[in-house]
C-alpha positions, 0 to 999 in steps of 0.5 A, spaced: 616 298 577 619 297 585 624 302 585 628 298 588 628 292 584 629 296 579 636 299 582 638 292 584 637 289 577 641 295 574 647 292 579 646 285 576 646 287 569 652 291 571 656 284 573 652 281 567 649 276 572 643 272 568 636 274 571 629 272 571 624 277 574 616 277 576 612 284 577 607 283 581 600 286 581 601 289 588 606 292 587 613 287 590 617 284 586 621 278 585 627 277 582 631 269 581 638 268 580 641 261 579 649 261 581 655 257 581 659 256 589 666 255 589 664 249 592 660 247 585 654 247 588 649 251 584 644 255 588 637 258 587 636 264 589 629 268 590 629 275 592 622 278 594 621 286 595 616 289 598 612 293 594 614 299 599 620 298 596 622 298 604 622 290 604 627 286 602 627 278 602 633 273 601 630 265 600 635 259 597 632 253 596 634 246 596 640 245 599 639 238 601 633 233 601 632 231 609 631 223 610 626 222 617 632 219 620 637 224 619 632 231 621 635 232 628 642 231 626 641 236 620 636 241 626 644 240 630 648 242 625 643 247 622 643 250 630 650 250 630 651 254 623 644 259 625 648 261 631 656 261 628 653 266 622 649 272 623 644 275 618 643 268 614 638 263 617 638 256 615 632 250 616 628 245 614 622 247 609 616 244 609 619 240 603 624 237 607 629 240 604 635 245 607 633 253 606 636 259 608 634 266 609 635 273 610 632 279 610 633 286 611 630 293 610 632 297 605 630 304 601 631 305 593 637 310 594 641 304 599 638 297 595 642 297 589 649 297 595 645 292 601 641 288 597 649 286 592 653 285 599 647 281 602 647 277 596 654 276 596 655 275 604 649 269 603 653 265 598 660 266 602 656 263 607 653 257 602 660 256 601 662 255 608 658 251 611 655 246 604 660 241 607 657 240 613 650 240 610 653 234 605 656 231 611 649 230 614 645 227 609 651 222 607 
């Protein structure tokens, strides 16, 4: 198994986050989570790590649909959000839908510790700016 993962899903376990988990034949792994925002928003969360255990990758997806006529508002204001938030990048999807990503390198020793916090940094975000993406579509 990902060393890695496999430290970072001992620290969900800890705080008795529900998880699902895919090994893959290559050696990555992917783990999902499902949570609630302060917001009310409910977000899903793909984690994917490498199969070094050296590479690690944040994906939330649908965080609201883009119609044709507001994609250059949301591209302002995701712009605006990319540049007021380091670490955590936000864009339109090939699905039309607002994404966000972060990605770091990490070891097996430090994943469990870096990949919590980011994780935890990604929904303190989420919170913050999920109004002005809801603000765009309205």
């Amino acid at each position: 198994m990902n060393q890695s993962a496999e430290a970072f899903i001992e620290r969900l376990q800890r705080h008795d986050i529900k998880y699902m988990e895919n090994p893959q034949p290559d050696g990555s792994h992917y783990v999902a989570v499902e949570l609630a925002g302060n917001n009310g928003s409910l977000y899903n969360v793909v984690m994917v790590f490498g199969a070094d255990g050296a590479e690690f990758r944040i994906r939330i997806f649908q965080l609201g649909k883009v119609p044709k006529d507001r994609v250059r508002p949301m591209l302002r204001t995701l712009n605006g959000i990319n540049e007021e938030y380091a670490w955590l990048r936000f864009y339109i999807d090939s699905d039309s839908e607002v994404a966000a990503a972060m990605d770091a390198v990490i070891t097996p020793g430090t994943a469990a510790r870096v990949c919590w916090e980011m994780l935890r940094r990604a929904f303190s975000v989420l919170d913050e700016v999920q109004a002005k993406i809801d603000g765009v579509l309205k």
